[in-house]
SELUM-589547 format. One record per residue (C-alpha): residue number from 1; x, y, z. Coordinates in pm, whole numbers. Example, Ala and Ser with C-alpha at 12.3 -4.5 7.8 and 13.67 -1.06 7.14 Angstrom:
% SELUM-589547
- nuza_east_north_up
- 1_1230_-450_780
- 2_1367_-106_714
***
This chain:
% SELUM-589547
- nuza_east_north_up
- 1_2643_-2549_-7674
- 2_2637_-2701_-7340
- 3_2829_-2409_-7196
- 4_2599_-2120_-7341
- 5_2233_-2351_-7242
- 6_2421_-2336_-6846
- 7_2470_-1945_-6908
- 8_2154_-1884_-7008
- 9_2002_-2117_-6677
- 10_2261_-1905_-6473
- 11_2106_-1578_-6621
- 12_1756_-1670_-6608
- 13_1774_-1791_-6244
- 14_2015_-1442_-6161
- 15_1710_-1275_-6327
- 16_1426_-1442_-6142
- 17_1617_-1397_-5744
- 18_1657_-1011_-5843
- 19_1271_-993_-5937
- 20_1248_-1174_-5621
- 21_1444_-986_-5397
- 22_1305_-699_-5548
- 23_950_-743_-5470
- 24_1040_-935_-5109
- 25_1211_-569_-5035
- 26_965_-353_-5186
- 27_694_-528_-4987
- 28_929_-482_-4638
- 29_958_-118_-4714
- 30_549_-80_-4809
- 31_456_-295_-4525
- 32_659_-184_-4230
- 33_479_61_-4085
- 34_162_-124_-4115
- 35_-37_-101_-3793
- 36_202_160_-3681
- 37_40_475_-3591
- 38_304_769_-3663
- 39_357_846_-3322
- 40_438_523_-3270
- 41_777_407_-3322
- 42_1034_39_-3275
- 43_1224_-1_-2995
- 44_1533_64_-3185
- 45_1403_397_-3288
- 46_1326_477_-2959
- 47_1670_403_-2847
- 48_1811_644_-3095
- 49_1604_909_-3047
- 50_1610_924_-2657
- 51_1982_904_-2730
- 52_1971_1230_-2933
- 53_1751_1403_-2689
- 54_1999_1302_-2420
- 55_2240_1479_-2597
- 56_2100_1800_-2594
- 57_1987_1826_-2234
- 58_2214_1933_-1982
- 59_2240_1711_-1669
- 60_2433_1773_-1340
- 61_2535_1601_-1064
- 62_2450_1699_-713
- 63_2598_1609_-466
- 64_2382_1493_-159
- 65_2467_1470_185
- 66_2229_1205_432
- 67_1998_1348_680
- 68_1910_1132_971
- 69_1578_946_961
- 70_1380_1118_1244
- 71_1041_995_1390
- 72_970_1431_1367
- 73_961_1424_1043
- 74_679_1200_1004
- 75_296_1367_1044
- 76_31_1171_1226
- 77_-261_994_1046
- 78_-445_1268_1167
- 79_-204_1558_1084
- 80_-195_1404_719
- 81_-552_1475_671
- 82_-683_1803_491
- 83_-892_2061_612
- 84_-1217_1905_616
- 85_-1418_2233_485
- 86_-1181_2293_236
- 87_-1124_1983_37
- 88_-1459_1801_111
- 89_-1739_2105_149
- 90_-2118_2077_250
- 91_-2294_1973_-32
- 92_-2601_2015_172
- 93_-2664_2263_464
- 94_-2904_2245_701
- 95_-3004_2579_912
- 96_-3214_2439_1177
- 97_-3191_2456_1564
- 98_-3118_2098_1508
- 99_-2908_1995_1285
- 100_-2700_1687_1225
- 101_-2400_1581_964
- 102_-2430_1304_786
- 103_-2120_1211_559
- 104_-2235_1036_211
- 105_-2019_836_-26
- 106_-1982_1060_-349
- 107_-2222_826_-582
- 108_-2530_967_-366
- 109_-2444_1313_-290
- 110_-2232_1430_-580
- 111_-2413_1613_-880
- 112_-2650_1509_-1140
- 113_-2768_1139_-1104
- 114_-2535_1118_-840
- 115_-2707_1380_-638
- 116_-2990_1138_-469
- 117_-2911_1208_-137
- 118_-2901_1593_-170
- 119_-3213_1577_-326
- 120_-3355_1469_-66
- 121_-3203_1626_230
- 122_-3309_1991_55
- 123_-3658_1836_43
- 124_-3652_1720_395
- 125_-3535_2059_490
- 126_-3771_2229_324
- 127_-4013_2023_512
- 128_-3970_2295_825
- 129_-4031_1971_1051
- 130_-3974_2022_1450
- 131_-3876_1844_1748
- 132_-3961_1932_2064
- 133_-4104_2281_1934
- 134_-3758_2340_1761
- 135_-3694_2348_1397
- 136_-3483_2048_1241
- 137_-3231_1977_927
- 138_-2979_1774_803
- 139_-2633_1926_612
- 140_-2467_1635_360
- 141_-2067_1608_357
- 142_-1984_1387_33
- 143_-1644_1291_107
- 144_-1569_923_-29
- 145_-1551_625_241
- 146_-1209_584_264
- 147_-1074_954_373
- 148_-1419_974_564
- 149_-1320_637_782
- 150_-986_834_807
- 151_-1115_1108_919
- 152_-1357_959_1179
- 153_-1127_701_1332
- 154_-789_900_1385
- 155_-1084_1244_1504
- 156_-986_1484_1305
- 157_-1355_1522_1240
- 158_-1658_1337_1353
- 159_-1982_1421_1219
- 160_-2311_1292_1360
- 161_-2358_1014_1146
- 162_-2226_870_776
- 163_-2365_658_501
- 164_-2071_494_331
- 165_-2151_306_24
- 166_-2114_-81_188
- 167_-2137_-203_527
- 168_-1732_-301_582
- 169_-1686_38_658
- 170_-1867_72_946
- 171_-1724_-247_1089
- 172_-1367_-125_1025
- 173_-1494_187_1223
- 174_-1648_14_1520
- 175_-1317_-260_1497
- 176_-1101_65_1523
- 177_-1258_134_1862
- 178_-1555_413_1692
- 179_-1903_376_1926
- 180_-2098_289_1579
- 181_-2510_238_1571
- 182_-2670_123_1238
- 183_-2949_306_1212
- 184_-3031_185_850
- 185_-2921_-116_671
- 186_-3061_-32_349
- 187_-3114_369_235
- 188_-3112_297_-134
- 189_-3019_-44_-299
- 190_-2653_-91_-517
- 191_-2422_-335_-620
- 192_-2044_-343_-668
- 193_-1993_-489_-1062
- 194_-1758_-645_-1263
- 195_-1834_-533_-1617
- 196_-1654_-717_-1903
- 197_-1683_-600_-2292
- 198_-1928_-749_-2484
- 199_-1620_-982_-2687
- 200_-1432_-1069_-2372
- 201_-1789_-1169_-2176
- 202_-1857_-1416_-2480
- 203_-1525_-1535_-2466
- 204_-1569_-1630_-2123
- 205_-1881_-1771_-2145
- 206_-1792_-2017_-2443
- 207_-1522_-2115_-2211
- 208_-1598_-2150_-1836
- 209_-2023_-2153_-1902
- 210_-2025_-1888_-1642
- 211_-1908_-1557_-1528
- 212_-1915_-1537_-1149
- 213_-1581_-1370_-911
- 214_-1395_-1790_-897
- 215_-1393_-1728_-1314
- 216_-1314_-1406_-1331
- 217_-1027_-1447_-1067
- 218_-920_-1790_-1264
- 219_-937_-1637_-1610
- 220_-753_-1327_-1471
- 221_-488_-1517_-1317
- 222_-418_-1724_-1630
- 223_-420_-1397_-1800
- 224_-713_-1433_-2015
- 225_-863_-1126_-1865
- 226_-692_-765_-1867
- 227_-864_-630_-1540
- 228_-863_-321_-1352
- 229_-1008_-212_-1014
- 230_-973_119_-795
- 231_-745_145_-440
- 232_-918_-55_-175
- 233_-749_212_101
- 234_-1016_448_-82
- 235_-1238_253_-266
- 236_-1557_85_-141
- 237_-1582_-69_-483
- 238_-1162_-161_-465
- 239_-1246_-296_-123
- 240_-1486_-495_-198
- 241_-1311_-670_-483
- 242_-1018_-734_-287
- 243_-1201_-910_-38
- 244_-1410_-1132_-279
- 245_-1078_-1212_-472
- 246_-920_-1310_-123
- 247_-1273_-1512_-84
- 248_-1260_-1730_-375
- 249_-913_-1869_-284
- 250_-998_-1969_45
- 251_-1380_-1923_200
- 252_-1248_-2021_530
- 253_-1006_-1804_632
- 254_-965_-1442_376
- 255_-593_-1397_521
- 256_-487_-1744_502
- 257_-158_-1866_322
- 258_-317_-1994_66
- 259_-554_-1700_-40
- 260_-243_-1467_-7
- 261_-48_-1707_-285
- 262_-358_-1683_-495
- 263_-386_-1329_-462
- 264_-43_-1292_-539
- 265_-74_-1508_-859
- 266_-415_-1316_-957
- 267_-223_-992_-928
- 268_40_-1064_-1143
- 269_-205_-1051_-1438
- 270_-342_-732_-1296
- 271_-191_-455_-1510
- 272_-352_-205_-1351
- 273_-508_-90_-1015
- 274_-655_265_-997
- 275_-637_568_-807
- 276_-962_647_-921
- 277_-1273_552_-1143
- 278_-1193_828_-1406
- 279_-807_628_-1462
- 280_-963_285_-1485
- 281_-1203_391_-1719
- 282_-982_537_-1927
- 283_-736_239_-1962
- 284_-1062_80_-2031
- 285_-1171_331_-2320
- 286_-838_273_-2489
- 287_-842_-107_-2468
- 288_-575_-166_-2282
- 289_-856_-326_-2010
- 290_-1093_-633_-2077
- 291_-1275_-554_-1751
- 292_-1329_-260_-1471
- 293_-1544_-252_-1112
- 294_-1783_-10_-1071
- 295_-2108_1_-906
- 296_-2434_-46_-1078
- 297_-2586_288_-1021
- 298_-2320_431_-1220
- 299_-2299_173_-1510
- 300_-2741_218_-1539
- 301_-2673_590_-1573
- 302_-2388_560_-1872
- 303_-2528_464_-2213
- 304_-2186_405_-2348
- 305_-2100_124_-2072
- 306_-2431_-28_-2127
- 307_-2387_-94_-2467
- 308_-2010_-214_-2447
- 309_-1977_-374_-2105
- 310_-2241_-676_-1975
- 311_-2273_-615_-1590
- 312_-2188_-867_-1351
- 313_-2250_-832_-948
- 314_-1995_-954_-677
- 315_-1906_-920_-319
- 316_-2073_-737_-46
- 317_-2478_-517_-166
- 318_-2369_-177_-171
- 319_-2750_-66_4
- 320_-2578_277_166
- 321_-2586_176_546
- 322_-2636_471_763
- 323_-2449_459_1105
- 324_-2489_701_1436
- 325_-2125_753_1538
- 326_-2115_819_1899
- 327_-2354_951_2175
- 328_-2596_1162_1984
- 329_-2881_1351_2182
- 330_-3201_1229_2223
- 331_-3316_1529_1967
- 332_-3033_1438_1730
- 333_-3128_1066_1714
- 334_-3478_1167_1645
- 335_-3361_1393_1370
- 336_-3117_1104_1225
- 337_-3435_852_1272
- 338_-3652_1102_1104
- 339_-3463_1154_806
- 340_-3405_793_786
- 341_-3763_725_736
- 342_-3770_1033_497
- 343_-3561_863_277
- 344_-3716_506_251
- 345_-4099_702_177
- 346_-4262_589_-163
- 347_-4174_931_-314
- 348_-3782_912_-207
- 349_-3755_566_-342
- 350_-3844_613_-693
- 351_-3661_917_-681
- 352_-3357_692_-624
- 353_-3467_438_-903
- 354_-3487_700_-1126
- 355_-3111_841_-1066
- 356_-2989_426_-1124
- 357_-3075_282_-749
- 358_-3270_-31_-665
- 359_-3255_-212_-1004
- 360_-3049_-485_-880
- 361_-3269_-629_-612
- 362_-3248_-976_-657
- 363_-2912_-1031_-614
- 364_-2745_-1141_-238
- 365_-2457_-1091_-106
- 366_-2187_-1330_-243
- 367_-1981_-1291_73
- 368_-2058_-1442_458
- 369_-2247_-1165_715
- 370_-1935_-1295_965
- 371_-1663_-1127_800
- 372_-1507_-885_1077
- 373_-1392_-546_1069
- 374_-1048_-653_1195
- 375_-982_-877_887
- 376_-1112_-618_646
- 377_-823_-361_738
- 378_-570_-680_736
- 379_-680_-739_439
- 380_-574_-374_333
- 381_-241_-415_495
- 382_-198_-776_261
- 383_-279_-592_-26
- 384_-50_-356_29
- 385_245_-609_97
- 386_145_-816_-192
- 387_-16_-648_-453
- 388_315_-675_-631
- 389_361_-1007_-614
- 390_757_-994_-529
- 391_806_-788_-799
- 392_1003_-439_-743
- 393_964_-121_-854
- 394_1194_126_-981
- 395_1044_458_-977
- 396_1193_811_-1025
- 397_1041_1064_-871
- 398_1069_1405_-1070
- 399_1092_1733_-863
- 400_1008_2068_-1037
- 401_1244_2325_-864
- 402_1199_2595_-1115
- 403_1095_3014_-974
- 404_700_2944_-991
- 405_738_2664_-742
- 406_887_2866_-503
- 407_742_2950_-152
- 408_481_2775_2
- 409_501_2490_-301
- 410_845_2411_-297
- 411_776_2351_114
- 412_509_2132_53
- 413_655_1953_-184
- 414_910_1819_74
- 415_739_1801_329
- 416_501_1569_139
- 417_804_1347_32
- 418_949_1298_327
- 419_640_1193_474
- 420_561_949_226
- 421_868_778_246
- 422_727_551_503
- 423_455_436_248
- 424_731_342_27
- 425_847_-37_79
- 426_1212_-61_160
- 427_1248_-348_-134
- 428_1174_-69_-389
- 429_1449_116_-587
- 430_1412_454_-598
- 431_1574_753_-746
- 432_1539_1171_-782
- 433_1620_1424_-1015
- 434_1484_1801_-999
- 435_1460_2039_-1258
- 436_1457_2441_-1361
- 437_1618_2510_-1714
- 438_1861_2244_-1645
- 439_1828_1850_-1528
- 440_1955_1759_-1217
- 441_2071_1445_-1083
- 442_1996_1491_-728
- 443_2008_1090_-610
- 444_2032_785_-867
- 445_1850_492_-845
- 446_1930_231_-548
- 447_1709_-1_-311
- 448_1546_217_-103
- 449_1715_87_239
- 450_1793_250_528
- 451_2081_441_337
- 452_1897_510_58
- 453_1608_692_292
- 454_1860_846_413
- 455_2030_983_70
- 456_1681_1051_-15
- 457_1548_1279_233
- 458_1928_1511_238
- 459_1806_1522_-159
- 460_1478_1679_-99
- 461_1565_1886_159
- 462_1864_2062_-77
- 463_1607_2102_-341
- 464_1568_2516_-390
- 465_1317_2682_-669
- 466_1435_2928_-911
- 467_1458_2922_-1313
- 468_1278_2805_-1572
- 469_1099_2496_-1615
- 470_1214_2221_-1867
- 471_922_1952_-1761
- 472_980_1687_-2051
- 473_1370_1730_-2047
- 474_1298_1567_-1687
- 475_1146_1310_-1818
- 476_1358_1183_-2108
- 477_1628_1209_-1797
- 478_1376_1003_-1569
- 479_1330_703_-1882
- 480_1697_659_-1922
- 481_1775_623_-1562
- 482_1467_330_-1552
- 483_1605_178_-1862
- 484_1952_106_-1737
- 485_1810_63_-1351
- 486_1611_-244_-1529
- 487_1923_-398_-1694
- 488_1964_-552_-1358
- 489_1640_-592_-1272
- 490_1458_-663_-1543
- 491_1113_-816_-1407
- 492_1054_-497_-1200
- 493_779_-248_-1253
- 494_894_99_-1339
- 495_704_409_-1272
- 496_742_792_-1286
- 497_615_1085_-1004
- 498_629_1424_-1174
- 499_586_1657_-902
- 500_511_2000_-1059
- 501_280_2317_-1132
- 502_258_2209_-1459
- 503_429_2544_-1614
- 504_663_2430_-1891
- 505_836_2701_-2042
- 506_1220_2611_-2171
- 507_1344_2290_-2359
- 508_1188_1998_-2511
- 509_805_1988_-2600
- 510_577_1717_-2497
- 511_556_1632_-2948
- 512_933_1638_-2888
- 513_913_1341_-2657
- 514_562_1188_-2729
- 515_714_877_-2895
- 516_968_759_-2676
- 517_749_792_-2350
- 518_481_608_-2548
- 519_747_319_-2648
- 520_870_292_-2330
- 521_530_222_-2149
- 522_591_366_-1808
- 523_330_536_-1598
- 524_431_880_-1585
- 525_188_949_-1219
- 526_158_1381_-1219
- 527_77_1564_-873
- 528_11_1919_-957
- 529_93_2153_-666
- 530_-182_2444_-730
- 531_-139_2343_-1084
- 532_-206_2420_-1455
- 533_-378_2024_-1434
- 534_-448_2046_-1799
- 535_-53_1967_-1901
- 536_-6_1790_-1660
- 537_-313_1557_-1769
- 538_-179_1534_-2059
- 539_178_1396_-1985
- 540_0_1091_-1764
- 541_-231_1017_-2028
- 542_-7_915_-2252
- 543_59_567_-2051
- 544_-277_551_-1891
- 545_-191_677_-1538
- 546_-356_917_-1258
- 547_-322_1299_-1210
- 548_-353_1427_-881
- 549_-492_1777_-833
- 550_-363_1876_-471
- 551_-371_2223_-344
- 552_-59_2255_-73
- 553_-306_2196_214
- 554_-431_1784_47
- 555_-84_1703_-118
- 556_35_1518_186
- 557_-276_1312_222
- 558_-252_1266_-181
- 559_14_1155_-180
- 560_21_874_82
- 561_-303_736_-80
- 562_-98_730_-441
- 563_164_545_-254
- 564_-24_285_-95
- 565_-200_229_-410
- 566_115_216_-617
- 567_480_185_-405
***
């Protein structure tokens, strides 16, 4: 009896752990993909898969002889520059006997709301005013303040006067040995923001009582706060940031050791700075950012930032300073003087308030009048050292050698490499591949040292266009080579440069790969050479990085900005 009451325990328990087990599985295999999008897919997946694309691509080895590093090969700042007339055109031209340039920062004479300053040079034109019995105009260059300080201070092209959007620009001018006059501290008021969603505002708030640039840089550097800003070698807005962030670790001294070791620990947190506004906002619309910079004018004109972001001021007033560069005439100063006054009239000013100017007027500059022009572009040169924090990257670049890149694009294309190897830090690891209907290993992945540049530049100048073009073959290539690059350095920060037309014709499709690039997180940075931008667009989007549409004439300059954003 004993015996059969133990079987039956033994049975009913048996019974119970399979109804157990049962429903435990049942509910691993209904739940596992929960939260999973189907694109979306486990690291071992990924693994797999970019193992049985791997298998069907064909890779070969080239073999690449070094080319000695020569001081030739290297443009000038100003050779790097694009034509002027070509890349940045008049927005605004004036046809009188007297005419001055004035270059504008995009926000002001751009199109739309951000067309204030056009407005009212056409109406000042229009005017048919005269000095000295001769007629008078002004023609508007937007072209944004970092190429137009490049331009003006290496002179490749002077105009007669520019408005950038803040005031350190025209003391990094006059510090770089420019004759600079401000005519007019104040054309139209704007500040330089940080805006922070609505959730991650309140958060802050509940926590520090206060959201001001020493929280923001705290909370970011404890990594309570995803935030994004733009290139301060472009950037007014970037610059500014920079600065303030160097500000609130040490008042005293911006380049001082201890405001580079708190920069250094800010930027740690900082998953992403931007080549431009339209990346940052991007990373912003798909959450992967808590908080962005932008200027006010833009935020008051966007209904969707007003109602997701709260607005928060910082750094330097971004009023639109307008500067004389040089010895103008007597009849151009009147001219710049005239149209000065022009723009501060009743009429002009509520013309600006209307397009998102001068609704910020209370607030004052966070940031001491002292600060010199010398320590501003030191504090460009810090950023660039630093803005890693220690941290190296491995990045691949990807050349497209395929029959529609041949000619003048294939030229460009190394010329602009070569060139930018000297924005590239020598603690970096860097490899290249090329492709046509096939992969090509052209140089793997090694610290970029004096050998390395060397290996490097014999690479790109072997590269020769013909074939097809197997784009996203490239690219599963280009992952695999990061992934076992990181093995042994596994803290770096990996990155991708895809270097085409954008023409993808032969071998995998971006669906094909779409997954495993996603899994794999790394910024896949496209510069389309006269370029179908569209596919290329959408191969950076996928991990939230830039796409740079360069003609042949603006790839060099491009790319050198990229690189001193990024490398």
């Amino acid at each position: 009896m004993a015996g059969a009451s133990n079987a039956k325990k033994i049975a009913i328990f048996v019974g119970i752990a399979a109804v157990v087990f049962g429903a435990v599985f049942l509910g691993i295999t209904l739940t596992k993909d929960v939260g999973k999008t189907q694109d979306q897919i486990t690291g071992e997946e990924a693994e797999k898969k970019i193992g049985d694309l791997l298998s069907q691509i064909k890779v070969e080895s080239v073999s690449t002889k070094k080319a000695p590093i020569d001081d030739n090969d290297l443009l000038s700042e100003e050779e790097e520059l694009p034509d002027i007339d070509k890349n940045y055109p008049l927005t605004v031209t004036g046809s009188g006997n007297i005419n001055i340039e004035i270059f504008s920062s995009p926000e002001k004479a751009g199109k739309g709301t951000d067309g204030w300053l056009n407005d009212i040079a056409n109406d000042f034109n229009n005017e048919n005013y005269s000095v000295n019995g001769k007629t008078i105009s002004v023609s508007i260059r937007s072209v944004s303040s970092g190429p137009a300080y490049d331009y003006i201070r290496t002179g490749r092209y002077i105009p007669d006067a520019i408005s950038p959007s803040n005031e350190f620009w025209g003391k990094m001018l006059e510090s770089s040995g420019v004759e600079t006059t401000l005519k007019e501290k104040k054309l139209a008021g704007n500040t330089a923001g940080v805006l922070l969603s609505n959730s991650k505002y309140k958060e802050i708030i509940d926590k520090y009582g206060a959201v001001n640039m020493k929280v923001i840089s705290q909370a970011t550097a404890s990594g309570e706060i995803a935030m994004g800003y733009t290139n301060p070698f472009v950037s007014s807005t970037g610059l500014n940031f920079l600065v303030s962030t160097l500000y609130t670790y040490d008042p005293d001294d911006l380049l001082s050791a201890k405001a580079v070791e708190g920069f250094k620990l800010f930027q740690e947190n900082v998953p992403l700075v931007s080549y431009n506004t339209l990346q940052m906002r991007k990373s912003a619309e798909s959450g992967s950012l808590d908080a962005l910079v932008m200027e006010s004018q833009l935020y008051n004109n966007d209904a969707s930032l007003n109602v997701n972001y709260v607005f928060t001021p910082f750094g330097v007033r971004h009023d639109n300073p307008v500067y004389a560069l040089g010895k103008l005439s007597a009849e151009k100063n009147t001219v710049l003087e005239k149209f000065c006054e022009y723009c501060l009239t009743e009429k002009s000013q509520a013309h600006a308030k209307e397009y998102g100017f001068n609704q910020n007027e209370k607030y004052k500059s966070e940031l001491p009048e002292t600060i010199k022009g010398e320590q501003l572009i030191q504090a460009q040169k810090l950023y660039k050292e630093n803005k890693n924090s220690g941290r190296p990257i491995i990045a691949v670049f990807i050349a497209d050698t395929s029959g529609s890149m041949s000619g003048e694009p294939i030229n460009e294309l190394q010329k602009s490499l070569i060139n930018s190897m000297q924005y590239i830090s020598k603690d970096n690891y860097i490899g290249l591949i090329s492709y046509n209907n096939k992969v090509y290993m052209n140089l793997p992945i090694a610290k970029f040292d004096i050998n390395q540049q060397a290996l490097f530049k014999g690479a790109v100048q072997s590269l020769d266009a013909t074939g097809q073009t197997a784009t996203y073959d490239s690219l599963v290539v280009a992952i695999d080579m990061i992934n076992k690059a990181k093995q042994e350095q596994p803290d770096a920060k990996a990155m991708i440069f895809l270097l085409s037309d954008g023409e993808q014709n032969v071998g995998f499709s971006l669906n094909d790969i779409d997954s495993v690039v996603k899994n794999y997180q790394i910024p896949i940075y496209s510069i389309g050479y006269n370029a179908n931008i569209e596919a290329l667009k959408r191969i950076s989007e996928t991990n939230e990085a830039a796409t740079i549409n360069a003609d042949s004439d603006d790839i060099v300059y491009q790319l050198k900005n990229l690189f001193n954003s990024e490398m």
